[in-house]
Structures are given as structure tokens and as C-alpha cells.
C-alpha positions in Angstrom: -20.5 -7.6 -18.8 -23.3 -8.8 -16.8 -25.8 -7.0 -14.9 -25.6 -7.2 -11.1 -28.2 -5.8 -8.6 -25.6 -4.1 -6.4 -26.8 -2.9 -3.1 -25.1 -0.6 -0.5 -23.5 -3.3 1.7 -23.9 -3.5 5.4 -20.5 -4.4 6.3 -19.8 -7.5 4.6 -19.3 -9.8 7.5 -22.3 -12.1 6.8 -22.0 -15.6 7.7 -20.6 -18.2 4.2 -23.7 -20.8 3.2 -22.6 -24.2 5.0 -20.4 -26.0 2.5 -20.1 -23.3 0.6 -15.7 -23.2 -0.7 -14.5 -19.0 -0.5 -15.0 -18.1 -3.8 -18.9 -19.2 -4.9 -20.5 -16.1 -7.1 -23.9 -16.0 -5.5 -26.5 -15.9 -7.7 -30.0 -17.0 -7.8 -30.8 -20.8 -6.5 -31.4 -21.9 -9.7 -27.6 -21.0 -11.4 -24.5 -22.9 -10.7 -22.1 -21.3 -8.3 -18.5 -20.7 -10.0 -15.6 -21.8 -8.8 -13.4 -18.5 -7.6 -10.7 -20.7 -5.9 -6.9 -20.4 -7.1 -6.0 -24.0 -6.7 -5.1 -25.6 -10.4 -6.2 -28.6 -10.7 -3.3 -30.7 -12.6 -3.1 -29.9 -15.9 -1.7 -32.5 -18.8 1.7 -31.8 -19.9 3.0 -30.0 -17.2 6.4 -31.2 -15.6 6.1 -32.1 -12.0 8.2 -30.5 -9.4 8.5 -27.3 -11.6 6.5 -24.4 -10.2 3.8 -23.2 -12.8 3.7 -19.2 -13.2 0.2 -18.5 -11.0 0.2 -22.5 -10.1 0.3 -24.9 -7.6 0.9 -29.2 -7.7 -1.7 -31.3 -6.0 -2.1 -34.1 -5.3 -2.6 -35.8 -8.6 0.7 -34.2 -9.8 2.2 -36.5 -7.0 0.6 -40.1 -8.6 1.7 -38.5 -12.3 5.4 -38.3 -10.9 4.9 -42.0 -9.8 3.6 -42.8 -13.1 6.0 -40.6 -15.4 8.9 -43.2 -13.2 7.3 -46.2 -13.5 7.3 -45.0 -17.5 11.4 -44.1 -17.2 11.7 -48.1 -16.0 9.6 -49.1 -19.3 11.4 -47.4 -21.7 14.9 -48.2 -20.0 13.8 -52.1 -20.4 12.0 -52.4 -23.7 13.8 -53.3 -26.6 13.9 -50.2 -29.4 12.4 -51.3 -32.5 11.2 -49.3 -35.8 7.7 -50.4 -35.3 5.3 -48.8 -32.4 4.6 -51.2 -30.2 1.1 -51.4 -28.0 0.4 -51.4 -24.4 0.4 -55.5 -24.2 3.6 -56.1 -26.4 5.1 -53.4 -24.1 4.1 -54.8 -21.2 5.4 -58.6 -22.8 8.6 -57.2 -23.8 9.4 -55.6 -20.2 8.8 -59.3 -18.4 10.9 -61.1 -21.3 13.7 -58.5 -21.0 16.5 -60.1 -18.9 18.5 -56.6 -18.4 17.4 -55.6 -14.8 15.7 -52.7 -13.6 17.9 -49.3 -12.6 18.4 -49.2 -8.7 18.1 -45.4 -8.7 14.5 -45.4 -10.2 13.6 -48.3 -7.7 14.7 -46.3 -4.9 13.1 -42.9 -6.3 9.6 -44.8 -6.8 9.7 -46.6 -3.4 11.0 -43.5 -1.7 8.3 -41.5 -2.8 5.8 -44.1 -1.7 7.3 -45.0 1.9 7.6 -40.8 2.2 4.1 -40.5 1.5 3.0 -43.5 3.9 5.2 -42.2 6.5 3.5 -38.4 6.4 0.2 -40.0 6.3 0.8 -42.5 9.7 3.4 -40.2 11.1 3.9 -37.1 12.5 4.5 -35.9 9.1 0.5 -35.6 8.9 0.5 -32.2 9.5 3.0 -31.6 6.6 0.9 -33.3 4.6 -2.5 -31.4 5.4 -0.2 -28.4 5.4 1.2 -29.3 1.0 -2.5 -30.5 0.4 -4.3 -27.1 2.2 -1.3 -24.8 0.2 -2.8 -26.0 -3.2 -5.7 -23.4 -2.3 -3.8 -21.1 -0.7 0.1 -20.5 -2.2 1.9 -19.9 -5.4 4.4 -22.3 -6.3 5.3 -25.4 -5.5 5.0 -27.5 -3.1 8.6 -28.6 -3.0 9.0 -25.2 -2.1 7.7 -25.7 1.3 11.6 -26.8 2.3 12.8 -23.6 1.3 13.0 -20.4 3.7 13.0 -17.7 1.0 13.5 -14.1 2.6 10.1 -11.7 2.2 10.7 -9.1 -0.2 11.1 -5.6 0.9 10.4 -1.8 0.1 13.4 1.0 0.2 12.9 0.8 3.9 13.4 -2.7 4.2 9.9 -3.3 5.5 7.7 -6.3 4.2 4.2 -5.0 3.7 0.7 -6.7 3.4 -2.5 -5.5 1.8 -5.5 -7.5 3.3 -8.7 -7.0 2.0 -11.8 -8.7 3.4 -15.7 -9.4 1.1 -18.6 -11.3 1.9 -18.6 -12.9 -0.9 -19.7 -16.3 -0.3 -23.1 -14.9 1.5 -26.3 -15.8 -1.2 -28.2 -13.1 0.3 -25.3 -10.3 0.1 -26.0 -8.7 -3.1 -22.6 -6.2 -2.6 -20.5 -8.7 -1.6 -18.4 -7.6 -3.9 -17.1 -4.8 -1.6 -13.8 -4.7 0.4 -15.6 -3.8 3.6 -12.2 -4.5 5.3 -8.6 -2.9 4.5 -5.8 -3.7 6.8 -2.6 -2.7 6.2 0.2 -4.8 8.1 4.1 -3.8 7.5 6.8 -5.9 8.9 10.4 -5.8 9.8 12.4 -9.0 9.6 15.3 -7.5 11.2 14.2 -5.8 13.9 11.3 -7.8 14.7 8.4 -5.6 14.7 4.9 -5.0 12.8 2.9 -1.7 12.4 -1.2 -2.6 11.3 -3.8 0.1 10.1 -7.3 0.4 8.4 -8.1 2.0 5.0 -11.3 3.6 5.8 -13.9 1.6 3.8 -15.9 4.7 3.4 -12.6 7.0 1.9 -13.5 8.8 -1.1 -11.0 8.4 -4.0 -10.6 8.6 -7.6 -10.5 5.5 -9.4 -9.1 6.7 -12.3 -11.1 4.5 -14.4 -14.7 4.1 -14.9 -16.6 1.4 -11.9 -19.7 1.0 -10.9 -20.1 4.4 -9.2 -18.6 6.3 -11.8 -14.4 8.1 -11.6 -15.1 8.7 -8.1 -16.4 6.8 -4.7 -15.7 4.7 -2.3 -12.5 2.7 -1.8 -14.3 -0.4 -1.1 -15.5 -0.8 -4.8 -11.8 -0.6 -6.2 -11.1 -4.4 -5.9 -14.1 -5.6 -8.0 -14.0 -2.6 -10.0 -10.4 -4.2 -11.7 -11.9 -6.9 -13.0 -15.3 -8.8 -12.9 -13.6 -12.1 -14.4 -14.0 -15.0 -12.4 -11.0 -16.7 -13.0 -7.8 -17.6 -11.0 -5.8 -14.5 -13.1 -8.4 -12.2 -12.6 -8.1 -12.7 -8.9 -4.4 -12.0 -9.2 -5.0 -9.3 -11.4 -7.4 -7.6 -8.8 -4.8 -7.8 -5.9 -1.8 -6.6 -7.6 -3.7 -3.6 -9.3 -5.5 -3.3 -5.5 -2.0 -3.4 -4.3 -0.8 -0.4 -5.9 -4.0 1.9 -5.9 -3.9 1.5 -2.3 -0.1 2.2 -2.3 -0.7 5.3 -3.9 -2.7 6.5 -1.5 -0.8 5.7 2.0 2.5 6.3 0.2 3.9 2.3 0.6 5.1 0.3 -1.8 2.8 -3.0 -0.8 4.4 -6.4 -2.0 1.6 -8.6 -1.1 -1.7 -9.2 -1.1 -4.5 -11.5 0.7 -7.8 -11.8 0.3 -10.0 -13.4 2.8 -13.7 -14.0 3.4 -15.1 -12.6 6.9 -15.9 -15.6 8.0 -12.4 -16.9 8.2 -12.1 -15.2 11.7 -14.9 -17.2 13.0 -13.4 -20.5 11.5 -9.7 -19.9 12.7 -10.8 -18.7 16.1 -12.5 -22.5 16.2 -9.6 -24.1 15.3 -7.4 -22.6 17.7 -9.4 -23.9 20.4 -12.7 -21.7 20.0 -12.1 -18.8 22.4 -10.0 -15.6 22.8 -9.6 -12.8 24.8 -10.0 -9.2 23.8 -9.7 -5.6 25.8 -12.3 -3.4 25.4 -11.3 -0.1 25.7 -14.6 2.2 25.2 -14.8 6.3 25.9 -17.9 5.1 27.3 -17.8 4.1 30.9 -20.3 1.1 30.0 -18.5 -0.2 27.6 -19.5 -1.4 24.0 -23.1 -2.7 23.4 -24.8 -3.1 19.8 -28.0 -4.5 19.4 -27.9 -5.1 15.5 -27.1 -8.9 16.6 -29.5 -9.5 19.3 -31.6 -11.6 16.7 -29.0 -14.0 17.5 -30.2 -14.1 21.3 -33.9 -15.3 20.5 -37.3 -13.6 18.6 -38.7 -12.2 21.5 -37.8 -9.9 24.6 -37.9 -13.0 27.0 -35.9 -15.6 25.0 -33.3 -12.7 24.6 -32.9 -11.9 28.1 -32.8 -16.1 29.0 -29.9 -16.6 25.8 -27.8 -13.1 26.6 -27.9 -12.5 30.0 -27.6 -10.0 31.4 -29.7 -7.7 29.2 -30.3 -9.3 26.1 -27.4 -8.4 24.1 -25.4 -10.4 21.8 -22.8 -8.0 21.8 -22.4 -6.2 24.7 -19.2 -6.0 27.0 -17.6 -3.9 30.1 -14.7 -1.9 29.9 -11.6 -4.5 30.0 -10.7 -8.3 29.2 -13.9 -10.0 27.3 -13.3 -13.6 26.7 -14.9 -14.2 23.1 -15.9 -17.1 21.2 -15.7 -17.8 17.7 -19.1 -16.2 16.7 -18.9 -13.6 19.2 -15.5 -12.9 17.7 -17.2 -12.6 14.4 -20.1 -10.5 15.4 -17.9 -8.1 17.4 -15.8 -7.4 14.7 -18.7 -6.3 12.5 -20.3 -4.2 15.3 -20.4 -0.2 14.6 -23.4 0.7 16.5 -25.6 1.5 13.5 -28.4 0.9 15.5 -30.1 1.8 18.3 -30.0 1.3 21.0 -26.3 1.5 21.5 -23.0 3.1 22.8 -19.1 2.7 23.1 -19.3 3.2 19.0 -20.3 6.4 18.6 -17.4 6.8 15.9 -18.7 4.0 14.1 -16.6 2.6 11.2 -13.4 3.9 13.2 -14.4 2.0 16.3 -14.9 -1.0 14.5 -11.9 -1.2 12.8 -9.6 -0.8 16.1 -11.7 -4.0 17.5 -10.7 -5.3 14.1 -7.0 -4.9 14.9 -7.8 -6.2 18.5 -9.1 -9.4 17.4 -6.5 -9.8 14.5 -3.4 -9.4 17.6 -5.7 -11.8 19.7 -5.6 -14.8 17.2 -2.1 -14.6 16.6 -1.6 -14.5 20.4 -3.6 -17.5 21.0 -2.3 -19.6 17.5 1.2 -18.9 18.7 0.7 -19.8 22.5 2.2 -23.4 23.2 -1.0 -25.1 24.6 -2.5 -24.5 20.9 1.0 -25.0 18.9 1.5 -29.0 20.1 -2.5 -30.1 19.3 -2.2 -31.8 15.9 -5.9 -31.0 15.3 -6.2 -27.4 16.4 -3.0 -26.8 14.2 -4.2 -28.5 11.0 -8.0 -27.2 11.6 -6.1 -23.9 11.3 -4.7 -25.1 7.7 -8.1 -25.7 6.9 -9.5 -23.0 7.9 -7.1 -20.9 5.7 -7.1 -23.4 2.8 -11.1 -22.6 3.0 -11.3 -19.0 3.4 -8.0 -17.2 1.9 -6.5 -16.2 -1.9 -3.3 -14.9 -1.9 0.0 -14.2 -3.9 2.3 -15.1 -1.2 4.7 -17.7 -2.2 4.8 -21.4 -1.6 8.5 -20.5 -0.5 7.9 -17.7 1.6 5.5 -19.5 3.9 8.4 -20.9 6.8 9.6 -17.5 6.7 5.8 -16.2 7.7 5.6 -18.9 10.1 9.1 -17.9 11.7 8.4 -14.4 12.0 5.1 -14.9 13.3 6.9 -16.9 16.8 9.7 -14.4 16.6 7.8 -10.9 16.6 6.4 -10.0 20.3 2.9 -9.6 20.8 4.2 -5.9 22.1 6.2 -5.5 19.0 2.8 -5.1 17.3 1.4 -1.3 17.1 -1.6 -0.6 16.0 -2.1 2.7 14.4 -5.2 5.1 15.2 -5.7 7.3 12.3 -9.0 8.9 14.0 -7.0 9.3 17.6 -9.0 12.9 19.1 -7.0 15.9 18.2 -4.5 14.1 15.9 -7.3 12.5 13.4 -5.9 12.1 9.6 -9.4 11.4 8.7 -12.9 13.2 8.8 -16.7 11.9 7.9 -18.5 14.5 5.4 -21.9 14.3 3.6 -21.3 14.3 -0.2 -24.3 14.7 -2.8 -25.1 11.3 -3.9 -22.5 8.8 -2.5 -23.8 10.6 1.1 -21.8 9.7 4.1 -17.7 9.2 3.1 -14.7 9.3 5.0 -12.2 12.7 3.4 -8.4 13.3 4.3 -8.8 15.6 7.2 -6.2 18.2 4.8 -8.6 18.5 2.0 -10.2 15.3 -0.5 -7.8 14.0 -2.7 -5.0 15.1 -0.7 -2.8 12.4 1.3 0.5 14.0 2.3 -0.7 14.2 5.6 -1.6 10.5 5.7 1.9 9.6 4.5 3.9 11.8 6.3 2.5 10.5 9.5 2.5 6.7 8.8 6.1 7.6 7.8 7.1 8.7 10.7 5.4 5.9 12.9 6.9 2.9 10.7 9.4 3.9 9.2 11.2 6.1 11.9 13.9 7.2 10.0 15.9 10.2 10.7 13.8 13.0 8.4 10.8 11.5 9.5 11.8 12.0 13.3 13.0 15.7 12.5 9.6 16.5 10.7 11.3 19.5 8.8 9.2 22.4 7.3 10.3 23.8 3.6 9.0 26.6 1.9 9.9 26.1 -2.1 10.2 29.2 -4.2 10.1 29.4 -8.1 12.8 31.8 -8.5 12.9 31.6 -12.6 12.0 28.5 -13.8 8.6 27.4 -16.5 5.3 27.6 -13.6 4.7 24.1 -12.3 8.6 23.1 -11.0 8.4 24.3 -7.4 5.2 22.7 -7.1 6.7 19.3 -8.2 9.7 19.9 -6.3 7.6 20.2 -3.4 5.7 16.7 -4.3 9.1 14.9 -4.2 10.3 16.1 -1.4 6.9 15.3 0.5 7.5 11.6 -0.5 11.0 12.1 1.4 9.5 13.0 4.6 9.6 16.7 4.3 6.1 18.9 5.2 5.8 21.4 2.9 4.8 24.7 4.6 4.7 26.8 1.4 5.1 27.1 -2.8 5.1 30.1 -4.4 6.9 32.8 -6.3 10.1 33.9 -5.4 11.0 37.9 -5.4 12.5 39.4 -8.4 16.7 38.6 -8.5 18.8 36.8 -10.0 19.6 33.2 -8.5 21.4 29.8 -8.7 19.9 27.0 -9.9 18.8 25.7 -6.7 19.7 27.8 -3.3 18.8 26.5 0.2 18.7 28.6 3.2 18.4 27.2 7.1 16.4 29.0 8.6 14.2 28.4 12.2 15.1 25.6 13.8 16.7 24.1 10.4 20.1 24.0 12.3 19.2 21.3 14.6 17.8 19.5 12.2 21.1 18.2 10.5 19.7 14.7 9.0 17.0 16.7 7.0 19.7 19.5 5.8 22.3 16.2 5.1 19.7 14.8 2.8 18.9 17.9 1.0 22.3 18.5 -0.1 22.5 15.1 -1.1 19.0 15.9 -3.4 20.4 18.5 -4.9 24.0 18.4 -4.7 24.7 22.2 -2.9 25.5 23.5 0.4 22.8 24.4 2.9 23.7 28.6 3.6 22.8 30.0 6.9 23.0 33.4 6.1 20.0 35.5 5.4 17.8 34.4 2.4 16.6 36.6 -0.1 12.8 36.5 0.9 11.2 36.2 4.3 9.0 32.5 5.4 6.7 32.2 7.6 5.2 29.5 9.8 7.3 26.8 11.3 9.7 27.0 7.8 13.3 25.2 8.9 14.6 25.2 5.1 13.4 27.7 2.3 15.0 26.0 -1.1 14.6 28.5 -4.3 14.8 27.4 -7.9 16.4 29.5 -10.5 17.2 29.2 -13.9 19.0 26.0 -15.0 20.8 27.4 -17.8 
């Protein structure tokens, strides 16, 4: 493994090196950058038209097919002889040979031609930049592209979307490796709505594994942490495994993933017509100013004022609508107030992240108004843009559905999710010896029923989630341990877990469930529990007293 001089990162949204493709590993000048994209290429001996497991077809694959027809044709009209003929006795035999060609294989070969001429002089262009940019982007084939496959799903029938963000194509970012950025975006195909949320980059978790900071640190160093490689599997590999680490955590069963470089926001916010519009909403009356950019306004007090009127700030906005071009956009989305002077981020990381969402809502708002939708060049700069700047293991098929849902879902139907909201915050900041400033579960580090419970509620909205029933679980005879993983279980149902302890001495059923509180207006959580554990919920007294805001108390006994 080699040695890399890694660096606490800044924030990872550092502007790519002109030309530079998403994916370059930036080392010194004098080293060759290495390719990190996942297009193929087009490998011998594969057949056209079939998808290849972690693969797409390019354009060369198309001229092969054209070849591998023009070959069917030769071998249909060459006389079959013992001896191997070559290329010019082939070629001698074909024009001597009076049997005439096939008319299907004509019309497949000049179909395929006249197709392609047509998308290239047509309004089939866009299809074609669209097959050509989904060689970098997709999985699959791009025959595919005519197919409308349905998103896969979780138990909830939600469609959920891991989206990590690094700087890596920055030659002066030595952590680039870092996922500075964690959205998490769940949608519902059905009822035509999407719930988005940030990971805290700064979340302290345990890898369960050995990374660069040791079994323990910061969530942003999980992604490289899976695999240094720089191949196209590794890249896969890292999602997937990213995928379900992060799953873990917010209690989601995440089918995809996406990895982007920063600067992608800048370049899609160009080719949607260069500006958008965002609300500020600061607790400060001023607004949201950070001068960590003004270097961008000039070297000196009195080119800064001239460039960034009115006070020399490159990012500095009022309360309300800001109208914000594509580097604006970039720079605000990377603004935390780290330095002074400064104010409207006096929560940092947390504040950035909600302009994050912001932003994110504000692009698909201008990509899917109509002005934007009918320019050919806006749309397939967009392609571009994401062909550039994106690695993913969405599939080639899956794409129109993506495209559909993204017309079909109401900018309203979009909620972000404030994890930090004042009085209701999941997360707090805490100073830790060595990895200093990290973000811990506001219930204790390590511990994310809180977390789950509430994003349950919000996205999934399902009865037991609504009710928020309290349980107390008592061991009432069985090895130490059971309650406590009875408890575990039903905390992944929905149910907040109040208590788990010992129950008093007695003899009881296998598993007994009182009602107790308010547990008899809560009849979907009291449904569900009989269904768990196949017995009646009693209403009559239990055999030990709860406390709290206990709606259930559920006691274990002996199994045999």
C-alpha cells in the first residue's frame, strides 16, 4: 500500500484542474494521473448488445457490430472449402459468388447506419450525447436506455440514494480522499415524494476495520478506507460497502450509490443556464457572510470592495431569495464560517449542509423548468456535466425512470430533514482527545436508535412510527442478554425502548405483554406486537410496576 501525506481536509469543495476527467489521483507534477473513471473501453471478445457485469458499450462496440454483420454477409457468401482461405481469396470468392446477399443483413447494416446519421443530424442528437455521456456514467447497456425498469425498493417501498461527495480531482488537496459530503435522498414512486438529509461529516463511528485513523474516527474516511485500488471494481466496491456502513447507522437499507466530485455543482448550474435562486434563511438578522472566499474578490481591501460590492464579500447574502451563479453556487455551498469575520453560520458544518440541500432542490427546480428543458445545448451540457463529474451503480435501465420521477415529484414534495433543529437536535459537537472536534449522537456515541426512530417516523410514516409507543422489556427467566436483544429488534420496528431489566421473582409465560399508559390508544403498535410474538396483549394489571411514558411492558419467561 502506498504512502499518502494525508492532511485534515478543509471541506473538499476545491475547484477540479482545467481538463482534468473526475477521477485523476493527484500526485506530484512529475507522475501520471490514473484513470478512476468507470467507462470500459471495448474489450475484444465481448458480444455486442449484451450488458457486461460492471460494463458499458461505447462507441466502438457500435462500429464492431457493423463489422461482426458485414462478417455474417462474408461467411453466408463464401464458398466452404477444407483449406483456410486468406483475406484476398475471401474477398475474390465473395465478388465471384453469384448467390446474392441476405436482405435482412442488408437492412440490419443500413439501418444501423441511417439510425446513427439520423441521431447525429436530427433531433436524435441529444440521444446520442445522452448513450455516448452514459458510457461514464451507467451500468449496462446502452440498449437499455429504451427500457423503463422500476427503482428497486426497501420493505417500505422507498428507493433510497447514498450520495457521497470528494475533491478528488484538486492537485493541491492532499485529503481528497474524504467524503466531505453525505446526502441521503429516499424516494417514493408511488406517492411521489422525496425525504433528503446529511451524514454529519464530522460523526464519530467505528469502522470495524483498521483505516487510516485507526477502528474509530470520522465517517468521512469510510469510503477510501474500503479500498485504495484505483480501478473501476474498487470504485464499486467502495460504494456498495459505503452503502451499507452508512445503512447501519441511519437504519435504511440504501440501494444506490453516487459519487460525485464538488465541482459538478458548479458545472451543472452552468449548463442549466448559469444561475439559480436560493432562500437564505439565517438566525442572524444580517444574513449569511463568510469571508474564507473573499480572495476571490481581489488581493487587496480596494479591489475587494470594487469586485464584491457592497462590502467586499464573496459570499455574503440578506435574509431571503439570493440569485446565485455557478461559482457563487459552489462557494456557498462550501461556506461554514470558519473564519472570521463572519455570521449566519454559527453552527458551522450543520449550517452548511442545509444550504447544501438548498442548492441541490434549486438545480432540480431550474433543470426541470420548461425554459431549460427545450434548449438542446443547456440539456446536453447537463449530460456532460454528469458524464464529467459522476460514478455511480445506477443502471443503464433505470435512468427514464429517474428522469420521469424527477418531472413527476413536486418541488414541495421534497422535505429536507434538520437533524440539528434547536430543541429537537439528534446530533451534538464534542471535543475528543486526538481526532478533537466530532459530531456524537445526541443519546450517547455509538448509539443511533434515536437517529432511526426519528427518520422513521418522518419517511416512512407508517402507523407504529406515528404512535411512537414506549416498551419496557423484562427478563422474566431466560439466559442474561435476551431482553436486551428483544429490545434491539423491536427498536428497528419503530418501538422506543423506555426500559430493560430484570423482572420480579414469579413464574411466567414465555412472552406476556401488558398495556399499560396510553398503550390502549395505540392499537397499530399493540396489532403488531401480537403479530411479533403471536399472544394477546392483557390489560389487566402486570406483575411489576413501569415507569416513564411505558405504553406496553412485554416480559420474557422461560421457553421450555
Amino acid at each position: 500500500m502506498n504512502k499518502k501525506n494525508h492532511r485534515p481536509s478543509i471541506d473538499g469543495f476545491i475547484p477540479r484542474r482545467p481538463g482534468s476527467p473526475l477521477g485523476d489521483l493527484h500526485q506530484r507534477e512529475k507522475e501520471a494521473p490514473i484513470d478512476r473513471s468507470l467507462h470500459t473501453g471495448n474489450n475484444v471478445g465481448n458480444v455486442v448488445g449484451i450488458a457486461r457485469e460492471q460494463k458499458t458499450i461505447g462507441q466502438a462496440d457500435i462500429a464492431d457490430s457493423l463489422r461482426e454483420i458485414e462478417d455474417i454477409e462474408l461467411n453466408e457468401t463464401t464458398v466452404v472449402t477444407d483449406k483456410k482461405l486468406s483475406r484476398k481469396e475471401k474477398r475474390r470468392d465473395r465478388r465471384n459468388n453469384k448467390r446474392p446477399k441476405r436482405t435482412s443483413t442488408r437492412i440490419i447494416k443500413w439501418t444501423l447506419l441511417a439510425l446513427l446519421i439520423i441521431g447525429i443530424l436530427g433531433g436524435g442528437y441529444l440521444a446520442l450525447r445522452t448513450i455516448l455521456a452514459s458510457d461514464h456514467v451507467f451500468n449496462g447497456s446502452i440498449f437499455d436506455l429504451a427500457q423503463t425498469e422500476p427503482l428497486k425498493e426497501d420493505e417500505n417501498g422507498r428507493s433510497n440514494f447514498l450520495v457521497v461527495g470528494t475533491s478528488e480531482d484538486d492537485p493541491g488537496h492532499d485529503a481528497s480522499y474524504l467524503t466531505d459530503s453525505i446526502i441521503i435522498l429516499s424516494v417514493d414512486q408511488d406517492a411521489k415524494n422525496a425525504y433528503m438529509f446529511n451524514i454529519p461529516r464530522d460523526l464519530y463511528v467505528e469502522y470495524g476495520m483498521p483505516c487510516l485513523p485507526g477502528y474509530a474516527g470520522k465517517v468521512n474516511s469510510y469510503f477510501s478506507c474500503v479500498s485504495e485500488e484505483e480501478t473501476d471494481e474498487a470504485e464499486q466496491r467502495r460504494l456498495s460497502e459505503t452503502q451499507k456502513f452508512i445503512g447501519d447507522i441511519v437504519g435504511m437499507d440504501i440501494q444506490y450509490g453516487v459519487h460525485v466530485n464538488y465541482t459538478v455543482m458548479r458545472d451543472v448550474v452552468n449548463a442549466i443556464g448559469g444561475e439559480i435562486t436560493v432562500n437564505i434563511e439565517s438566525r442572524d438578522p444580517n444574513g449569511q457572510m463568510d469571508s474564507n472566499f473573499d480572495w476571490k474578490c481581489g488581493d487587496t481591501y480596494a479591489k475587494r470592495l470594487q469586485n464584491c460590492p457592497p462590502n467586499g464579500h464573496f459570499i455574503d447574502y440578506p435574509n431571503g431569495p439570493a440569485v446565485l451563479d455557478a461559482e457563487h453556487a459552489l462557494y456557498l455551498a462550501q461556506a461554514r464560517g470558519d473564519i472570521a469575520p463572519t455570521y449566519g453560520f454559527e453552527q458551522s458544518n450543520f449550517d452548511r449542509e442545509r444550504n447544501q440541500q438548498k442548492i441541490i432542490v434549486a438545480i432540480r427546480d431550474k433543470a426541470m423548468s420548461a425554459g431549460t428543458l427545450t434548449n438542446l445545448g443547456a440539456v446536453t451540457g447537463l449530460i456532460d456535466a454528469l458524464g464529467d463529474n459522476l460514478r455511480t451503480n445506477i443502471q443503464t435501465k433505470e435512468v427514464r425512470t429517474i428522469m420521469k420521477l424527477a418531472a413527476d415529484i413536486k418541488s414541495e414534495d421534497i422535505q429536507s430533514i434538520d437533524l440539528y433543529k434547536e430543541g429537537e437536535a439528534i446530533f451534538t459537537t464534542q471535543t475528543l482527545p486526538g481526532p478533537g472536534s466530532v459530531v456524537l449522537p445526541a443519546e450517547g456515541q455509538y448509539m443511533y436508535d434515536d437517529l432511526q426512530t426519528y427518520l422513521r417516523k418522518i419517511i416512512n410514516s407508517s402507523p407504529i412510527d406515528r404512535e411512537a409507543p414506549h416498551v419496557t422489556v423484562m427478563n422474566g427467566g431466560r439466559i442474561s442478554g435476551v431482553a436486551q436483544t428483544e429490545a434491539d429488534k423491536l427498536a428497528a420496528q419503530g418501538y422506543i425502548i423506555d426500559l430493560v431489566e430484570n423482572a420480579p421473582d414469579g413464574e411466567y409465560m414465555a412472552v406476556e405483554i401488558y398495556q399499560v399508559g396510553e398503550g390502549a390508544t395505540k392499537t397499530a403498535s399493540a396489532a403488531k406486537l401480537e403479530e411479533l410474538y403471536g399472544v394477546k396483549v392483557k390489560t389487566t394489571t402486570p406483575p411489576a410496576s413501569v415507569v416513564g411514558e411505558t405504553d406496553f411492558l412485554i416480559i420474557l419467561g422461560p421457553t421450555e
